[in-house]
PQR file with spaces between the fields and no chain letter, atoms N, CA, C, O and H, PARSE charges and radii, in Angstrom:
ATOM       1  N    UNK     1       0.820   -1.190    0.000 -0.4000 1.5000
ATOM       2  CA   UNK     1       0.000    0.000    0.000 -0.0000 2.0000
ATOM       3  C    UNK     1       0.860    1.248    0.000  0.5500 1.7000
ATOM       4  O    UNK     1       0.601    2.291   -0.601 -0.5500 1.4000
ATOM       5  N    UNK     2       1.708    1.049    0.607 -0.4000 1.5000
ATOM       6  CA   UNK     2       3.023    2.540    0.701 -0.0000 2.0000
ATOM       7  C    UNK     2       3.289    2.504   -0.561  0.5500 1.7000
ATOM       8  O    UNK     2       3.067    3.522   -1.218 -0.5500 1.4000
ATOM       9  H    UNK     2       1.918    0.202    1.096  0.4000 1.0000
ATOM      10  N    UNK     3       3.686    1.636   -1.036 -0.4000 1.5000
ATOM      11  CA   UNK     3       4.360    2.243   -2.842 -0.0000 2.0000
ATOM      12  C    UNK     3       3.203    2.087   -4.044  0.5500 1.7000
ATOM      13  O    UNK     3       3.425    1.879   -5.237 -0.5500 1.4000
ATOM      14  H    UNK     3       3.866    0.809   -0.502  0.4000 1.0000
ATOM      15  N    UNK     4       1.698    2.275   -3.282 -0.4000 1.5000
ATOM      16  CA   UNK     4       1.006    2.577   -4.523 -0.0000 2.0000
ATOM      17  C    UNK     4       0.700    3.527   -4.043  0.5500 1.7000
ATOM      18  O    UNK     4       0.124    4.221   -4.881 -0.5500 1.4000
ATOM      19  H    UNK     4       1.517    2.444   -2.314  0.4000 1.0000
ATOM      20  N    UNK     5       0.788    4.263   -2.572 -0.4000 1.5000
ATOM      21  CA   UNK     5       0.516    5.829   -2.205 -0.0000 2.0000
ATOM      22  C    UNK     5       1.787    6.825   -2.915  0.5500 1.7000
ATOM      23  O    UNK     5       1.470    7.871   -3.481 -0.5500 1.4000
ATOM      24  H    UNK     5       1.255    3.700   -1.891  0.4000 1.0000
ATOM      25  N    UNK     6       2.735    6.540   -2.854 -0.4000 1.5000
ATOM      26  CA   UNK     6       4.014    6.931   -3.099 -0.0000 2.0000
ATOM      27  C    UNK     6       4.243    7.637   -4.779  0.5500 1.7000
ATOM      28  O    UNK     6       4.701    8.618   -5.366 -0.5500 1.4000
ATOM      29  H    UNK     6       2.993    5.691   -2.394  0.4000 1.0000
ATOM      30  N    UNK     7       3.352    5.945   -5.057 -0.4000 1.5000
ATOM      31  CA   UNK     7       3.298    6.352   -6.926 -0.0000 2.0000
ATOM      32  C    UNK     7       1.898    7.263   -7.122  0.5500 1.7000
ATOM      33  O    UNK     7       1.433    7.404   -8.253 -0.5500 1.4000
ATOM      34  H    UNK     7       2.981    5.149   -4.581  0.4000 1.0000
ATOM      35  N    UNK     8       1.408    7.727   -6.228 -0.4000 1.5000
ATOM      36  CA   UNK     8      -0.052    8.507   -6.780 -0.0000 2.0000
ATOM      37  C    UNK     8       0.292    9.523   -6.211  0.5500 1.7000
ATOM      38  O    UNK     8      -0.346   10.459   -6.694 -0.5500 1.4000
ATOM      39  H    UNK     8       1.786    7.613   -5.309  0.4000 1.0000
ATOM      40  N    UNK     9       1.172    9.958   -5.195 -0.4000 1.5000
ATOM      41  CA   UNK     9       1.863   10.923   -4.343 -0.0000 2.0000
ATOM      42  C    UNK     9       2.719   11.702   -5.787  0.5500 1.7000
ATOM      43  O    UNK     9       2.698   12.923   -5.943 -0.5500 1.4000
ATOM      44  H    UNK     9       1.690    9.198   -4.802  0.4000 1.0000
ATOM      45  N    UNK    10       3.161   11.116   -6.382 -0.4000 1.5000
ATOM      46  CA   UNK    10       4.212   11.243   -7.498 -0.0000 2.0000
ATOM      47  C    UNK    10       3.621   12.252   -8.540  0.5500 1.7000
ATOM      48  O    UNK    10       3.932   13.393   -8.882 -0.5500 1.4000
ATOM      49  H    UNK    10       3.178   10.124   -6.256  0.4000 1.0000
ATOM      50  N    UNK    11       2.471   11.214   -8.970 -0.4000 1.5000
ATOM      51  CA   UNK    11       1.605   11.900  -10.195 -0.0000 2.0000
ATOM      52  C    UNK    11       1.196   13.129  -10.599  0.5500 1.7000
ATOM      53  O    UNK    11       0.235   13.511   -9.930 -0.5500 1.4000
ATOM      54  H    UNK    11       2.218   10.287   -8.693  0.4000 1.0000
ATOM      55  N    UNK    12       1.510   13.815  -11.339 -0.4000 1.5000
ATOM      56  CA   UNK    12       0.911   15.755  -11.123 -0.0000 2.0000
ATOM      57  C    UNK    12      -0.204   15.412  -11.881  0.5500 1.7000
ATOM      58  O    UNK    12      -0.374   15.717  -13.061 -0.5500 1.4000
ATOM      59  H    UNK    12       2.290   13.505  -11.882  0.4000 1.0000
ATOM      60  N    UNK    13      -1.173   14.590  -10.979 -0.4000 1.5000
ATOM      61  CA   UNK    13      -2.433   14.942  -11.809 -0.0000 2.0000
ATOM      62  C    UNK    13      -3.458   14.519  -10.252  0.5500 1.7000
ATOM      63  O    UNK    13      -3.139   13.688   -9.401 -0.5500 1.4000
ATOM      64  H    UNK    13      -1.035   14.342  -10.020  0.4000 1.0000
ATOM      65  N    UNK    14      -4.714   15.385  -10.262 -0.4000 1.5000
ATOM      66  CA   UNK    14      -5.251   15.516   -9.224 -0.0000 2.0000
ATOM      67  C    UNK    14      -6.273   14.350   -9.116  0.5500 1.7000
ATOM      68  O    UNK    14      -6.948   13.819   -9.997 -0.5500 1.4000
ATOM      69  H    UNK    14      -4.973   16.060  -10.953  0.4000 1.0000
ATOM      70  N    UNK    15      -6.198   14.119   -7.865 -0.4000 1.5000
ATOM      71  CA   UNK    15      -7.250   12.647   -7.837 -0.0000 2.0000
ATOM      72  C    UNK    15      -8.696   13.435   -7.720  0.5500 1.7000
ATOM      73  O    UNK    15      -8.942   14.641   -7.704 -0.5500 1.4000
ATOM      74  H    UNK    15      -5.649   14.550   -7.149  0.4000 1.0000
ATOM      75  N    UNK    16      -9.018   13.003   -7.692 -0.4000 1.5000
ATOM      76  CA   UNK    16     -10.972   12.945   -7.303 -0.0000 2.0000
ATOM      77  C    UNK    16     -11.305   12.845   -6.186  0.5500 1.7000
ATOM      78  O    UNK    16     -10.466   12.258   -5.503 -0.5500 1.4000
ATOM      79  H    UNK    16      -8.818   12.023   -7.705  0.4000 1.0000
ATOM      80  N    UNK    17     -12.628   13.321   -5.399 -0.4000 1.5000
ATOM      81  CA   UNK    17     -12.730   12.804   -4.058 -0.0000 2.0000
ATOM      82  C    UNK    17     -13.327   11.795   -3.971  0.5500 1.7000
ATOM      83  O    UNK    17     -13.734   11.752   -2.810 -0.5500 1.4000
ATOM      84  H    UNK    17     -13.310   13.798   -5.955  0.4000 1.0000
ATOM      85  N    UNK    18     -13.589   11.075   -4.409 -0.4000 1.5000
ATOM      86  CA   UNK    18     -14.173    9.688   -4.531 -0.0000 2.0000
ATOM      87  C    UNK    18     -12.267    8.766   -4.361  0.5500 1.7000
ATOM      88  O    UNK    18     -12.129    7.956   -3.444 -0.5500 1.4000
ATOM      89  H    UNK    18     -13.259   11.109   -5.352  0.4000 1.0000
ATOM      90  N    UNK    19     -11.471    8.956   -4.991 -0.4000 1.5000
ATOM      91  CA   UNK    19     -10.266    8.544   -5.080 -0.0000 2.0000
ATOM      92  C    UNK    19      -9.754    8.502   -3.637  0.5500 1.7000
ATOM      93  O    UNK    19      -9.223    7.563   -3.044 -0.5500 1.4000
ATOM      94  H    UNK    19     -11.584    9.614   -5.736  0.4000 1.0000
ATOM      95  N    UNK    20     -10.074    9.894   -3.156 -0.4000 1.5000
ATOM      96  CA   UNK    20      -9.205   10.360   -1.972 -0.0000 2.0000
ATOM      97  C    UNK    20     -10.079    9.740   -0.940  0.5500 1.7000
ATOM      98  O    UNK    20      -9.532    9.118   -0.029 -0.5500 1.4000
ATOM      99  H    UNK    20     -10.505   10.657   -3.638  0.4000 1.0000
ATOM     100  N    UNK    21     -11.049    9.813   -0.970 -0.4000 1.5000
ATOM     101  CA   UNK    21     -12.163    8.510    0.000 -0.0000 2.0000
ATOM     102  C    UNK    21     -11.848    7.384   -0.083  0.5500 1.7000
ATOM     103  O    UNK    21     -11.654    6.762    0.961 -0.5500 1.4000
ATOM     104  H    UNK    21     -11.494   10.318   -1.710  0.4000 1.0000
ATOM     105  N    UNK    22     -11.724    6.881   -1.078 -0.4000 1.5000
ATOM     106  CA   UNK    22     -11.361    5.500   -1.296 -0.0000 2.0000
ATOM     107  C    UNK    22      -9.699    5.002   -0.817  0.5500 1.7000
ATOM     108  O    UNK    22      -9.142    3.907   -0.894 -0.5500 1.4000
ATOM     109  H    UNK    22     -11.882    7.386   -1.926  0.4000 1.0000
ATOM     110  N    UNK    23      -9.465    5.667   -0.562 -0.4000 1.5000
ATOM     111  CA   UNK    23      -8.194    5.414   -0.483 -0.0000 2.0000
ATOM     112  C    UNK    23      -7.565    6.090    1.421  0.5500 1.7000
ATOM     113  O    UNK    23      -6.623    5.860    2.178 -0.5500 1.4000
ATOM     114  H    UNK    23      -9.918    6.556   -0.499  0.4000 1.0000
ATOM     115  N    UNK    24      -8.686    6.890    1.408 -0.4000 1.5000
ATOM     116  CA   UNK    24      -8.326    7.137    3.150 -0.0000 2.0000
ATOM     117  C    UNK    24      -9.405    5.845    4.049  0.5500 1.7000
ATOM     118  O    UNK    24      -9.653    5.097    4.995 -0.5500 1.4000
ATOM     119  H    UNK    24      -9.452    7.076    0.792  0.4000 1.0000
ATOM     120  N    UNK    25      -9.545    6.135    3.418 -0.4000 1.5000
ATOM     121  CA   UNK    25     -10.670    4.357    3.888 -0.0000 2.0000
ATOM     122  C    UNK    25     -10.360    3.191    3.590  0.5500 1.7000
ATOM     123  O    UNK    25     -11.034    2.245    3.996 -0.5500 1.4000
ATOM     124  H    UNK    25      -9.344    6.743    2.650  0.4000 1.0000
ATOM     125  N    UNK    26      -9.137    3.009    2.723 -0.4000 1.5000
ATOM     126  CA   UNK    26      -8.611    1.688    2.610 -0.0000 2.0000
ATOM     127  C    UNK    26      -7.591    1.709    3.542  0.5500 1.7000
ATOM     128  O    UNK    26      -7.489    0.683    4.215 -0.5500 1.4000
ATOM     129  H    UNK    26      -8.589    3.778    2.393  0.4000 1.0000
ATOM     130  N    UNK    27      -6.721    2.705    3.785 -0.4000 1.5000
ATOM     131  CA   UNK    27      -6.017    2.965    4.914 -0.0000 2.0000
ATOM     132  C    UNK    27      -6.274    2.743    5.862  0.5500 1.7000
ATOM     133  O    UNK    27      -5.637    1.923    6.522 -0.5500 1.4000
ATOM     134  H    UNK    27      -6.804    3.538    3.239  0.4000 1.0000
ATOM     135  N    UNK    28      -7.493    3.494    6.393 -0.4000 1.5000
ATOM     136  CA   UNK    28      -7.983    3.805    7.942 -0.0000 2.0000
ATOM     137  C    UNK    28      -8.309    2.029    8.272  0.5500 1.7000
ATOM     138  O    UNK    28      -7.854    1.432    9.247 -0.5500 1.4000
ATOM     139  H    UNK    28      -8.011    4.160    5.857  0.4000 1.0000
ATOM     140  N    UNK    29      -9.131    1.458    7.279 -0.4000 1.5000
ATOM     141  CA   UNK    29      -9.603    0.093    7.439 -0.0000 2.0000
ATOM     142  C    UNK    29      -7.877   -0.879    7.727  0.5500 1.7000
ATOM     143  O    UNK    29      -7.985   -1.859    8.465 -0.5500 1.4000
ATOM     144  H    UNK    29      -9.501    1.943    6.487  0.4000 1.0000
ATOM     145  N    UNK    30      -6.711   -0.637    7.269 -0.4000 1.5000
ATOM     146  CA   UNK    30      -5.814   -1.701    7.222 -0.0000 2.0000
ATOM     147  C    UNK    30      -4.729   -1.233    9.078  0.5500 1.7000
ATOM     148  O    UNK    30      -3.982   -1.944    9.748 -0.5500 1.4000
ATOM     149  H    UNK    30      -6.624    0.159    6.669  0.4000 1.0000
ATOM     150  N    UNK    31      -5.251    0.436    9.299 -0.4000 1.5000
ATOM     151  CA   UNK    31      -4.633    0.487   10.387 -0.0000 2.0000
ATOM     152  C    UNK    31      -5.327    0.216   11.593  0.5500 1.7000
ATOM     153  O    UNK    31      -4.658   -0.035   12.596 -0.5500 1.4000
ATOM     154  H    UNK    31      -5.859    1.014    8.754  0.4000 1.0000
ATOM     155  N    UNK    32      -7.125    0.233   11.679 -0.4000 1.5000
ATOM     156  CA   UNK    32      -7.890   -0.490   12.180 -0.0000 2.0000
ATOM     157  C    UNK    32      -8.190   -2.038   12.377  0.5500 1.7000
ATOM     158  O    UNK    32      -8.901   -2.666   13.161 -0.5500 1.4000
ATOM     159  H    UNK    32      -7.669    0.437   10.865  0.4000 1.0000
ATOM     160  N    UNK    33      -7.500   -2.322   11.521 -0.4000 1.5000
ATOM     161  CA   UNK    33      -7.466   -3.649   11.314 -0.0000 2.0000
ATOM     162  C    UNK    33      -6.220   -4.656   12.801  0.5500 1.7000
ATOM     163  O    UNK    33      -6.371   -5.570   13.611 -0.5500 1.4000
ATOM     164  H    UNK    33      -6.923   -1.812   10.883  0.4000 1.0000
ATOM     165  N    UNK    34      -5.448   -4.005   12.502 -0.4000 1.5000
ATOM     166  CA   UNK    34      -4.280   -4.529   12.603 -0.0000 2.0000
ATOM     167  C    UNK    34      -3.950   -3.801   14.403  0.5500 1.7000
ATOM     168  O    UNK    34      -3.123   -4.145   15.248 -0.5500 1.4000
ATOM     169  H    UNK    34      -5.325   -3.263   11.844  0.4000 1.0000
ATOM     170  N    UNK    35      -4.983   -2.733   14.424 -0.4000 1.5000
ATOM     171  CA   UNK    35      -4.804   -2.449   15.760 -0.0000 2.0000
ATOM     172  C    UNK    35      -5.732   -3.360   16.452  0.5500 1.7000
ATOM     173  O    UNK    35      -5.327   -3.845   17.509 -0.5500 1.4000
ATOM     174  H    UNK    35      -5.655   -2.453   13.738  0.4000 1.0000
ATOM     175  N    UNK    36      -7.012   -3.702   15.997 -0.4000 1.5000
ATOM     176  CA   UNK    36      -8.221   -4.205   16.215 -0.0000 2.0000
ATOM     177  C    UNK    36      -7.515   -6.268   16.561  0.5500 1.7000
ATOM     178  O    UNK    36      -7.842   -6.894   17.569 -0.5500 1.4000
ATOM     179  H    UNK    36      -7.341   -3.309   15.139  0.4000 1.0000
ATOM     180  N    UNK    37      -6.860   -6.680   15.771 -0.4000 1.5000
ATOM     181  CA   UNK    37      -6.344   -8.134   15.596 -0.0000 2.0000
ATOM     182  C    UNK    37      -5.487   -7.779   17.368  0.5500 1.7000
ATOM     183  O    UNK    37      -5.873   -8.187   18.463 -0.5500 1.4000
ATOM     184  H    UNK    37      -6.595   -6.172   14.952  0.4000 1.0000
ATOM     185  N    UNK    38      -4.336   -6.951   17.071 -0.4000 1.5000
ATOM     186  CA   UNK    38      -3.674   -7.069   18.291 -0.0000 2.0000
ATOM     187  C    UNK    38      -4.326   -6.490   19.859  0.5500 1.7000
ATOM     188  O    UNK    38      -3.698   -6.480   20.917 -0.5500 1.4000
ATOM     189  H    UNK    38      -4.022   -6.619   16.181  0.4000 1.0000
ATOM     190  N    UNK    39      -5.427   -6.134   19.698 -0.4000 1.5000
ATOM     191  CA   UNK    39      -6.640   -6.014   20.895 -0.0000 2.0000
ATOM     192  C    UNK    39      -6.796   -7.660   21.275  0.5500 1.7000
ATOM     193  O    UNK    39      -6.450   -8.295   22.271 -0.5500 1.4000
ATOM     194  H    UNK    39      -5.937   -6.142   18.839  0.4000 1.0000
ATOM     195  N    UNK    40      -7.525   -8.083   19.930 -0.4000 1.5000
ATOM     196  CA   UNK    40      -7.544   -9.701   20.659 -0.0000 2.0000
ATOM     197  C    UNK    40      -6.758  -10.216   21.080  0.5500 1.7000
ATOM     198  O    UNK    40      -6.711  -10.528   22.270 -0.5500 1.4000
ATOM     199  H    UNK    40      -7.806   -7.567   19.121  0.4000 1.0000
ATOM     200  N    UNK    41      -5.603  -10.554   19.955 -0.4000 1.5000
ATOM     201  CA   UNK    41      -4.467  -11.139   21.299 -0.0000 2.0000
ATOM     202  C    UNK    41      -4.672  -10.985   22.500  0.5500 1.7000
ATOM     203  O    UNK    41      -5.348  -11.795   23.134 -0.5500 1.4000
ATOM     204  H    UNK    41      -5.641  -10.300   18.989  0.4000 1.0000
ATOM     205  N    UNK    42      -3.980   -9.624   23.192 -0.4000 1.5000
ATOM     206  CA   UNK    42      -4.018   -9.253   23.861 -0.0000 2.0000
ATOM     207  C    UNK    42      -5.007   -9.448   25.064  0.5500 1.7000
ATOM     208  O    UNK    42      -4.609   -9.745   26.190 -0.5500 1.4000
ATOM     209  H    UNK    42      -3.431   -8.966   22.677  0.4000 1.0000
ATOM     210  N    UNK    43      -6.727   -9.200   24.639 -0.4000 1.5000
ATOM     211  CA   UNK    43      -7.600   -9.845   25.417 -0.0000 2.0000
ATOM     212  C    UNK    43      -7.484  -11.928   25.500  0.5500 1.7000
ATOM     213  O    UNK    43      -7.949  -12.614   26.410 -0.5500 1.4000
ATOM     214  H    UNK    43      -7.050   -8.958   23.724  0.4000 1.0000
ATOM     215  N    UNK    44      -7.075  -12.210   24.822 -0.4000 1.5000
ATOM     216  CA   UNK    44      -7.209  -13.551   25.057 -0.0000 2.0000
ATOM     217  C    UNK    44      -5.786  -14.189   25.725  0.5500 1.7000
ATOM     218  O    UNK    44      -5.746  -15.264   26.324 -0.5500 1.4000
ATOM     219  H    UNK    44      -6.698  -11.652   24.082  0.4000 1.0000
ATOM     220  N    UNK    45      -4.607  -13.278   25.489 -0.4000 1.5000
ATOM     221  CA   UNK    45      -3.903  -13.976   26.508 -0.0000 2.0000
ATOM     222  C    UNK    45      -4.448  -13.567   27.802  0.5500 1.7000
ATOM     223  O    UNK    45      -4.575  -14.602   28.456 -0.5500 1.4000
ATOM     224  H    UNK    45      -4.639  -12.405   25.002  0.4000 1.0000
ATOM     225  N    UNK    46      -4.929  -12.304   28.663 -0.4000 1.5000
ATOM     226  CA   UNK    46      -5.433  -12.262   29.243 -0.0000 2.0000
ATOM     227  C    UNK    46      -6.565  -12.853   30.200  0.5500 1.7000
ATOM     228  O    UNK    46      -6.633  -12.974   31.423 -0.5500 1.4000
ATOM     229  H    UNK    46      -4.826  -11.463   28.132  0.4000 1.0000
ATOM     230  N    UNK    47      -7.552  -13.218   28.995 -0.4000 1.5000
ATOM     231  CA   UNK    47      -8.032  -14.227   29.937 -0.0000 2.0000
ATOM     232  C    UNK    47      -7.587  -15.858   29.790  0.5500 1.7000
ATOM     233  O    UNK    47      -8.048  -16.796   30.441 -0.5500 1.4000
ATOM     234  H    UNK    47      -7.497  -13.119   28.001  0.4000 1.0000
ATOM     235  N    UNK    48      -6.785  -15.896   28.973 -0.4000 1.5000
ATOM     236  CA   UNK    48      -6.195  -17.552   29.658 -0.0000 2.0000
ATOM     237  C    UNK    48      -5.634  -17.747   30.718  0.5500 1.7000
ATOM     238  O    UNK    48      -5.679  -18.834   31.295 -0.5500 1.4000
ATOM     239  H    UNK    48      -6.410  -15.134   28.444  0.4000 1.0000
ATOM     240  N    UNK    49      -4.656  -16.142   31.404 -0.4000 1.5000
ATOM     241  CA   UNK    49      -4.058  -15.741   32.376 -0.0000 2.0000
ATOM     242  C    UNK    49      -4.496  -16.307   33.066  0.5500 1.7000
ATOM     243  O    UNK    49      -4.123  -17.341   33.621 -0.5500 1.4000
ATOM     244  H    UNK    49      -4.620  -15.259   30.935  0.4000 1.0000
ATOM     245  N    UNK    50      -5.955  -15.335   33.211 -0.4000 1.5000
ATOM     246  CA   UNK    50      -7.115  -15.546   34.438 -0.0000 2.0000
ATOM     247  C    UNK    50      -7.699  -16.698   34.742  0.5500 1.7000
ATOM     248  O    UNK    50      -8.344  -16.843   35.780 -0.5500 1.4000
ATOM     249  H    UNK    50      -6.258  -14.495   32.761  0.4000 1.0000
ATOM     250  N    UNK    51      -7.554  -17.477   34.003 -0.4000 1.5000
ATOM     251  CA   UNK    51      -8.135  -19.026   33.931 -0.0000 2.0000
ATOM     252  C    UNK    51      -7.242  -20.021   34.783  0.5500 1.7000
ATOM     253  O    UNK    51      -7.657  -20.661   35.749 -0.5500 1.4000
ATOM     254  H    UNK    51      -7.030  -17.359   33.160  0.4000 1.0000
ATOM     255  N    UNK    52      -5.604  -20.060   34.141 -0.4000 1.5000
ATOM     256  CA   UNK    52      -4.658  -20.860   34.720 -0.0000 2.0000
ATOM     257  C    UNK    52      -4.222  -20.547   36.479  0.5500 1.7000
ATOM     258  O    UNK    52      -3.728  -21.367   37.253 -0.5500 1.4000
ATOM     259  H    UNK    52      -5.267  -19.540   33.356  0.4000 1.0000
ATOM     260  N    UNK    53      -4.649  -18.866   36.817 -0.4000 1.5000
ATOM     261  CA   UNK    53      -4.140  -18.924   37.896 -0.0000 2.0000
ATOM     262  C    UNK    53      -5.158  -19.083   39.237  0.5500 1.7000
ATOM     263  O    UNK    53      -4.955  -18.988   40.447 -0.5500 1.4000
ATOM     264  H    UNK    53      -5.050  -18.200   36.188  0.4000 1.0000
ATOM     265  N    UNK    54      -6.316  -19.362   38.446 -0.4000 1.5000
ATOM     266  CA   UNK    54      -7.384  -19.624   39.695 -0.0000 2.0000
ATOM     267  C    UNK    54      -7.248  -20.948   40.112  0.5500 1.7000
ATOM     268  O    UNK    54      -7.942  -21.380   41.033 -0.5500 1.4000
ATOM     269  H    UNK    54      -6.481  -19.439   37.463  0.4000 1.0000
C-alpha cells in the first residue's frame, strides 16, 4: 500500500474525491485492522491468564 501511495503521491495529476475517499478508507480500514487483531491477542492472553491462575 506505501508504494502505490508513493506512486499517486508522485503523479501531477489531481485525484478525485471519490479517489481520496477510497483510499483514506482503505487505509484507515488496514490500520484499524491490525490495531483491532492485536486487541484480541491481547484480550485472550489475558483471559487464559485468568483461567490458569485460579
Amino acid at each position: 500500500m506505501v508504494d502505490a501511495m508513493k506512486k499517486v503521491a508522485n503523479l501531477d495529476v489531481e485525484l478525485s474525491v471519490e479517489d481520496q475517499r477510497n483510499l483514506l478508507s482503505v487505509r484507515y480500514k488496514n490500520v484499524v485492522g491490525a490495531c483491532r487483531a492485536s486487541w484480541r491477542i491481547l484480550s485472550l492472553n489475558r483471559a487464559e491468564g485468568g483461567s490458569q491462575r485460579e
